[in-house]
VOGU-3710 file (C-alpha; in Angstrom, 3 decimals, decimal comma):
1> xxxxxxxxxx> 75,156/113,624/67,121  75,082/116,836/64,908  72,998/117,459/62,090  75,076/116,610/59,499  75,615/113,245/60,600  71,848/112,765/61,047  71,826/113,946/57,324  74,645/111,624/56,157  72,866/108,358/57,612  69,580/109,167/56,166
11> xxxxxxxxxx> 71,443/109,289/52,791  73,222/106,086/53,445  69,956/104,427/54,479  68,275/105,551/51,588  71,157/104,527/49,335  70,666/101,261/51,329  67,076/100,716/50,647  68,057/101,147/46,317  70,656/98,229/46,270  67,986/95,862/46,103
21> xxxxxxxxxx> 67,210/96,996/43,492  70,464/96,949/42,127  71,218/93,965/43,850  68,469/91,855/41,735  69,498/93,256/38,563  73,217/92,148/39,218  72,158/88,379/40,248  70,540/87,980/36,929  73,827/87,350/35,670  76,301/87,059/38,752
31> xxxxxxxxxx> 76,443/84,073/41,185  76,156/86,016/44,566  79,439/85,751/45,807  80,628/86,676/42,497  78,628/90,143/42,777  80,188/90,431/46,259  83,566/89,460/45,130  83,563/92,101/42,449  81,315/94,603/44,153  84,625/95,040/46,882
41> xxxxxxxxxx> 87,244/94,183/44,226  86,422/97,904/42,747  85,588/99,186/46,167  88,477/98,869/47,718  90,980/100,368/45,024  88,514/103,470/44,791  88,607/104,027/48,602  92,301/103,454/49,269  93,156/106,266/46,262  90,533/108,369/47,986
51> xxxxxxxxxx> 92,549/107,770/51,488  96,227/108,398/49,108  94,863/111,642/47,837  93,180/113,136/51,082  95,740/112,068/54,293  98,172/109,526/52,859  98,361/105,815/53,592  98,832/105,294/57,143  100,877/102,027/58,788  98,737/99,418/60,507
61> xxxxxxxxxx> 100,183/97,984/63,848  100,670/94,456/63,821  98,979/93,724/66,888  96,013/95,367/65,647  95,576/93,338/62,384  93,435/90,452/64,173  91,090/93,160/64,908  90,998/94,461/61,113  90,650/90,826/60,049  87,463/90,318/62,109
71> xxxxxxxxxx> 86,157/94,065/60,815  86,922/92,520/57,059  84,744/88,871/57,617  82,124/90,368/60,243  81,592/93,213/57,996  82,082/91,879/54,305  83,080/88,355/54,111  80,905/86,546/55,911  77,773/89,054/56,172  77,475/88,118/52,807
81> xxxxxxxxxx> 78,290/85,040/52,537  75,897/83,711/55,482  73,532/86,539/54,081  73,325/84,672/50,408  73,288/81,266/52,021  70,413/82,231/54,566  68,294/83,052/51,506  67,877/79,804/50,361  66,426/78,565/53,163  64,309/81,390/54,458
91> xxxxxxxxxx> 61,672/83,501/53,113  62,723/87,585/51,830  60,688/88,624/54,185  61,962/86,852/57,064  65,536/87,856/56,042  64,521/91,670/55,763  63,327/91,942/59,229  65,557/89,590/60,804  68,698/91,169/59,522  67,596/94,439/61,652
101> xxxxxxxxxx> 68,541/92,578/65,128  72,059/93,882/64,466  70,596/97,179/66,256  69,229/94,936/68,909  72,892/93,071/69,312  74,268/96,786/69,441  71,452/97,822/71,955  72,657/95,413/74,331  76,128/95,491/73,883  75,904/99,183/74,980
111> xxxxxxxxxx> 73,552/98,658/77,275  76,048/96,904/79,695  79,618/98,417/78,179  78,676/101,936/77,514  75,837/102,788/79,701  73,043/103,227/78,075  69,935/103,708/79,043  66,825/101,992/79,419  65,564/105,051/77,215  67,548/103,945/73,995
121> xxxxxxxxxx> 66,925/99,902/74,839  62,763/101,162/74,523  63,420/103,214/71,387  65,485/100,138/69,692  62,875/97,641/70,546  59,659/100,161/69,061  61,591/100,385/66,278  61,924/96,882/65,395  58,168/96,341/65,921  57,728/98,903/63,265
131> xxxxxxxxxx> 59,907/97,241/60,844  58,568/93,902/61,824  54,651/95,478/61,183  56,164/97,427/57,716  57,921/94,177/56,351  55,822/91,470/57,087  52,669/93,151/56,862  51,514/90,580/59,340  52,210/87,255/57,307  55,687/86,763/58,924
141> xxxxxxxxxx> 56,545/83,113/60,193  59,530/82,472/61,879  61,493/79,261/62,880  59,310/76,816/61,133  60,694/73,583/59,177  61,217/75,169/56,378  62,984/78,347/57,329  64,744/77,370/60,824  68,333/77,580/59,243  67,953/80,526/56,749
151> xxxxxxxxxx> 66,611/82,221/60,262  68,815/81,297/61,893  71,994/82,418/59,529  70,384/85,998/59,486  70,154/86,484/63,094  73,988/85,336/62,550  74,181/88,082/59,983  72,832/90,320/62,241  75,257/89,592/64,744  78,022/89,926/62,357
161> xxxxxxxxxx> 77,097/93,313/61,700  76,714/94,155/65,314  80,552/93,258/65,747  81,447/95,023/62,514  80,189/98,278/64,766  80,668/97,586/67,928  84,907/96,498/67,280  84,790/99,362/64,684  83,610/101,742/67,364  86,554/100,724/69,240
171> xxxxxxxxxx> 89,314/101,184/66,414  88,370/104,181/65,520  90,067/105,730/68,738  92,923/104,572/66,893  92,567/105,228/63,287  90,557/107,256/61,217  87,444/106,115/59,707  88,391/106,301/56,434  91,719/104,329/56,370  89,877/101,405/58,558
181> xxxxxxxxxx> 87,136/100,895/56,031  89,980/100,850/53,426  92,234/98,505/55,396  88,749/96,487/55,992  87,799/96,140/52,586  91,113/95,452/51,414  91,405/92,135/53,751  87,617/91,614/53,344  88,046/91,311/49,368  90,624/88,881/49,971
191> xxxxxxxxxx> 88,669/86,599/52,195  85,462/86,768/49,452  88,353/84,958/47,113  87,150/81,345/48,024  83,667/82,372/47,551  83,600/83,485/44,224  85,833/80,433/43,859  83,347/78,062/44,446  81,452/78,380/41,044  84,408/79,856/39,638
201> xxxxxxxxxx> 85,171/83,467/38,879  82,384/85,736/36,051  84,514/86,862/33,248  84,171/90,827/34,206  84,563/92,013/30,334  81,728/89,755/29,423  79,091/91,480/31,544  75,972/93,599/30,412  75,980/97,439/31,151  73,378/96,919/33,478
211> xxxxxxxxxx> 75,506/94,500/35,558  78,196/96,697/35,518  76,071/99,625/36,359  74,671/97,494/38,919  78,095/96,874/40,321  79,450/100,435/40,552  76,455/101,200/42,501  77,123/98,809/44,945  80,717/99,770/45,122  80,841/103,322/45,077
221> xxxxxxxxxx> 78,038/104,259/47,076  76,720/101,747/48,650  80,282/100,499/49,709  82,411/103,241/49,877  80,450/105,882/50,653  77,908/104,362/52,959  80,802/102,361/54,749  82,265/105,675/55,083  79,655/107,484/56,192  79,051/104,969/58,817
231> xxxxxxxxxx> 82,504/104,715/60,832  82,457/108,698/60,655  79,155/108,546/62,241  80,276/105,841/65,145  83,802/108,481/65,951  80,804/110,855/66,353  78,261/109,525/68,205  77,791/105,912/70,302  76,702/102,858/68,666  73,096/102,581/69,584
241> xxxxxxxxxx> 72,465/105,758/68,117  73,734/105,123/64,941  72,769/101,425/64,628  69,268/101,756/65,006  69,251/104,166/61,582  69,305/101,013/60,160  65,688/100,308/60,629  65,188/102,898/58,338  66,337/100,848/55,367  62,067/98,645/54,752
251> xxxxxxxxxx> 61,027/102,431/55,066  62,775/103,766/52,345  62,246/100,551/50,391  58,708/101,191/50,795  59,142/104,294/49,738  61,611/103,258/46,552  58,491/100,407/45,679  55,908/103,047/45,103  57,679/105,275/42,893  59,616/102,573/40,876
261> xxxxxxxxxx> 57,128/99,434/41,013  54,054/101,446/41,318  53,117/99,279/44,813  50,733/101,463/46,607  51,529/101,060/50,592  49,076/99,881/52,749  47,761/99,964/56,433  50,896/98,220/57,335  53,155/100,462/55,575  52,082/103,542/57,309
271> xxxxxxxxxx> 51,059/102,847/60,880  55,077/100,387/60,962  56,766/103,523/59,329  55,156/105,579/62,169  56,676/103,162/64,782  60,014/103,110/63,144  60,113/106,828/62,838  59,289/107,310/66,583  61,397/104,103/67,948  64,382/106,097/65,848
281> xxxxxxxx> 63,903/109,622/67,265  63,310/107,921/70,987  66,568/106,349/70,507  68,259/109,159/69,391  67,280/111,789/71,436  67,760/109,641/74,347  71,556/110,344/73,431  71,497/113,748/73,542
//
């Protein structure tokens, strides 16, 4: 992995950590699949005239449209809609951290398909300990009777995303990365339909700047952009490398709290941003 792809996931990361942000300020006035619905229903447009303009549209094979499909509900559809659903049930907290096993799922998965080492399978696991320390701060509770399904649904999530990778790791020796997250988005927008359905669809021109500003952030960068950046960094590199940048995400948010909310970080904060950091460069340099 080169340095600008090290560059270009930090960025993504970082852009990462600000949707929640922008994430909150959209559900004041979105339902949550409504905010996914319309958060792809602009992405996908923008990417597929970024595709037009740079290479052309390119023909999918039929055979390989089952594939795409699973990329569109493991990677959009239903990582958010198990994502929204396992927040009723289960603390923020819980659903931060737990979210992060997607770099575990990927871990393993290369572990026995693409030989990786014991190396990377140590750096992934440090890494998770710091997020686990940096989130939770040491209050975490999992799997009691009160958040056993939300939980459960993220680890779900977090497998989800795992397949999103690992199957988009695999396609890409077929297509480029850009006209795969198009193709994704464009199926994974359709399948968010009955979602949004189910409290019925926002009236888009009725919404307040903020929502709308809210909603271009979450399409342009942290959809386009970071999906982007992501499949380029998978043709480049092997998945356990590049999944585990997402434990970088509660680090940044950390980092986002203090200068926005004014929260000053604690203990916690520093020593579980240490142990990210190092479970990150273990895992990456183990790659090189």
């Amino acid at each position: 992995m080169n340095t600008k792809v090290h560059a270009l996931l930090a960025l993504t990361m970082f852009i990462w950590a600000g949707s929640f942000v922008f994430i909150k300020i959209g559900l004041r006035e979105l339902d949550p699949y409504n905010l996914a619905f319309y958060r792809f229903l602009i992405a996908s447009p923008v990417i597929f005239l970024w595709v037009w303009l740079r290479r052309g549209l390119a023909s999918v094979n039929r055979r390989d449209l089952v594939f795409i499909s699973i990329l569109a509900l493991s990677g959009v559809s239903l990582l958010y809609a198990f994502q929204f659903l396992a927040l009723k049930y289960t603390t923020a907290t819980n659903a931060s951290i737990l979210i992060n096993t997607s770099a575990i799922f990927v871990a393993v998965w290369g572990f026995v398909n693409e030989g990786a080492n014991a190396r990377r399978i140590l750096g992934v696991t440090i890494s998770f300990a710091g997020v686990v320390l940096l989130v939770s701060r040491g209050t975490a509770d999992f799997f009691t009777s009160k958040t056993f399904f939300g939980d459960a649904l993220m680890i779900v999530d977090g497998l989800l995303w795992a397949v999103y990778t690992v199957l988009g790791a695999r396609m890409l020796v077929r297509y480029n990365h850009e006209i795969l997250t198009a193709y994704t988005f464009a199926l994974g927008t359709v399948y968010l339909i009955p979602f949004a359905l189910w409290n019925g669809f926002a009236n888009p021109f009725n919404l307040h700047a903020e929502t709308v500003v809210s909603i271009l952030y979450l399409s342009i960068l942290c959809s386009v952009f970071a999906y982007v950046v992501w499949y380029y960094a998978l043709s480049n590199s092997d998945s356990t490398s590049v999944a585990v940048y997402v434990y970088l995400v509660p680090l940044f948010t950390a980092v986002f709290a203090f200068f926005a909310l004014n929260e000053t970080p604690d203990i916690f904060t520093a020593i579980g941003g240490t142990i990210t950091i190092v479970g990150v460069y273990i895992t990456v340099s183990a790659s090189s």
